[in-house]
C-alpha positions, -999 to +999 in steps of 0.1 A: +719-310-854+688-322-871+688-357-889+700-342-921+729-361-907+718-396-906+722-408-938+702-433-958+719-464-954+718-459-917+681-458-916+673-501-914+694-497-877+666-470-869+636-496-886+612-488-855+619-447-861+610-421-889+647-405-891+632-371-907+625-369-873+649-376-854+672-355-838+712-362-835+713-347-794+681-358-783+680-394-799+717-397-791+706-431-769+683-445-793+702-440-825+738-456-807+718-487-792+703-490-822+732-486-849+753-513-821+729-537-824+717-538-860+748-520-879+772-536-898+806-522-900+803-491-920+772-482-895+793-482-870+820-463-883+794-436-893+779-435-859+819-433-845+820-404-865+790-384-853+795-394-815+821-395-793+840-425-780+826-412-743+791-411-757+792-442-769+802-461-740+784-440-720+750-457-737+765-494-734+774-484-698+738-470-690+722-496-715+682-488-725+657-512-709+650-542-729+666-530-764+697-548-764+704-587-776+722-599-747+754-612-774+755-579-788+752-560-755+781-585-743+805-578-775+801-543-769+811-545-733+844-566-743+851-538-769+852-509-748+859-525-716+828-520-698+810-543-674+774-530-669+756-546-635+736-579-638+703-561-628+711-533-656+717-559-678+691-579-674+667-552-679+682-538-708+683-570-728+651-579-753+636-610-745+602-623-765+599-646-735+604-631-696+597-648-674+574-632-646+581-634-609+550-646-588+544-619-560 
């Protein structure tokens, strides 16, 4: 499945990505993360269409490091009844200031 499948008005979710080049099984994580945190509703419904239910909650459960805006990773976890750890969690949210332990 090459992105032939991705269609246009998907692409702003995948802003950081060329999507000629992206590949439906391999980018799986990427592209769901993505599409859940930037796509509107008929985003998601396209990306609920490609990908299973168990694919997608298998992302949110298994969330990628610091990609996810911790409201959007939170709503996500109250739709499909997921609770990922705390550490998880904090990792995988996106934070333009972290704080830095002192060693």
């Amino acid at each position: 499945m090459r992105n032939k499948l991705i269609p246009k008005f998907v692409a702003p979710c995948l802003w950081s990505c060329n999507i000629n080049k992206l590949d439906l099984q391999k980018d799986k994580q990427l592209i769901i993360t993505q599409v859940l945190n930037y796509g509107d509703e008929k985003r998601v419904q396209w990306l609920y269409s490609v990908y299973s239910e168990k694919d997608i909650k298998n992302v949110v459960n298994h969330p990628m490091r610091g990609l996810w805006f911790d409201k959007v990773l939170n709503f996500w976890e109250i739709i499909l009844s997921i609770r990922v750890p705390k550490k998880t969690r904090r990792k995988a949210i996106f934070d333009i200031n972290p704080v830095f332990s002192k060693r």
